[in-house]
C-alpha positions, -999 to 999 in steps of 0.1 A, spaced: 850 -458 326 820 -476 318 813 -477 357 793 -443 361 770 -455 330 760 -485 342 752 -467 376 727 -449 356 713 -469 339 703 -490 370 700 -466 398 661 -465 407 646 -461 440 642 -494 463 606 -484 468 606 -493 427 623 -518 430 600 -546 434 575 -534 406 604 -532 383 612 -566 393 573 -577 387 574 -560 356 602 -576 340 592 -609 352 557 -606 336 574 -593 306 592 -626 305 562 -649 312 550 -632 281 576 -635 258 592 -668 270 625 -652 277 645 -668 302 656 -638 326 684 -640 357 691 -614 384 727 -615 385 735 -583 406 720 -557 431 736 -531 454 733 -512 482 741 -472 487 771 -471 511 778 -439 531 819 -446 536 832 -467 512 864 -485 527 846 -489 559 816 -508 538 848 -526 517 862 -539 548 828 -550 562 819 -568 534 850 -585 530 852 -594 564 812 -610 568 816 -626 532 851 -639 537 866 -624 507 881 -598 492 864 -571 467 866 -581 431 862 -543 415 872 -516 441 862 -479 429 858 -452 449 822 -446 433 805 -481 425 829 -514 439 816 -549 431 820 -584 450 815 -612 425 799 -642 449 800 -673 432 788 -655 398 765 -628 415 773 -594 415 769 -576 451 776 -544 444 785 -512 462 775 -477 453 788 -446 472 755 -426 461 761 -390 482 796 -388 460 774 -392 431 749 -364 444 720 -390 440 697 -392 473 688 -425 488 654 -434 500 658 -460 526 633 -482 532 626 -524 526 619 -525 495 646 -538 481 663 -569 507 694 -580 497 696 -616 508 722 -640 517 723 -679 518 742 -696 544 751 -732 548 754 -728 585 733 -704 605 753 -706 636 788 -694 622 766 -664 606 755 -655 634 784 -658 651 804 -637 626 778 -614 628 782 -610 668 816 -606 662 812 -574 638 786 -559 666 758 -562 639 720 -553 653 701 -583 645 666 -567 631 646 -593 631 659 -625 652 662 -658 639 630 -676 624 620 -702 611 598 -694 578 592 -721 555 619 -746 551 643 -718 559 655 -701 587 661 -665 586 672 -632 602 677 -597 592 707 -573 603 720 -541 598 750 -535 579 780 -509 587 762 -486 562 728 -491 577 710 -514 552 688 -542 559 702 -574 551 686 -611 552 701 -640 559 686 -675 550 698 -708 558 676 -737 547 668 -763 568 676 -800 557 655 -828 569 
């Protein structure tokens, strides 16, 4: 299974996240390469409960379910997963690393999110041309939602 090498080969800290990020981004620049984030995950304690969280919030059920690393393919984007204790790996929490969400309507978000008893982190904002909020997942990770705001 090709599952536990490509776990490897991107598990890094989220602390290092966002110089890897810089990094690869200046590397671009450089060489005119065109570069696309396509996935990201988050370390889940319990599995099924994080499966039927996320399947419940994002209205959908899992594309790749594995007891180790299961994936949600959202409209092309990999949201992924990753059961790190079973892989005896340690997790640094911190916000780092923000996996963020956009919404087309703010209000059923944050109803659904009232309805799965989710602590709202940092309450709805508006930023930009965007409003946002932050919540904790069943598995304890900070998670942003945006929804832009049309004039």
């Amino acid at each position: 299974m090709h599952i536990k090498k490509n776990i490897k080969i991107i598990n890094f800290h989220y602390s290092k996240v966002y110089v890897v990020i810089k990094v690869i981004f200046q590397m671009g620049e450089v060489m005119n390469l065109k570069i696309e984030i396509k996935s990201l995950y988050v370390c889940v304690k319990d599995m099924q409960r994080a499966i039927k969280f996320y399947e419940s919030l994002l209205g959908q059920e899992i594309t790749e379910k594995d007891e180790i690393y299961s994936v949600f393919d959202i409209n092309g984007f990999r949201y992924g997963l990753f059961a790190n204790e079973k892989m005896n790996e340690s997790k640094v929490w911190g916000n780092n690393c923000l996996p963020s969400f956009e919404v087309s309507d703010i209000d059923l978000i944050q109803k659904k999110l009232n309805e799965l008893n989710c602590e709202i982190i940092f309450p709805l904002t508006t930023i930009g041309n965007n409003k946002v909020l932050e919540f904790i997942d069943s598995e304890g990770n900070a998670i942003e939602i945006t929804c832009p705001i049309y004039k």
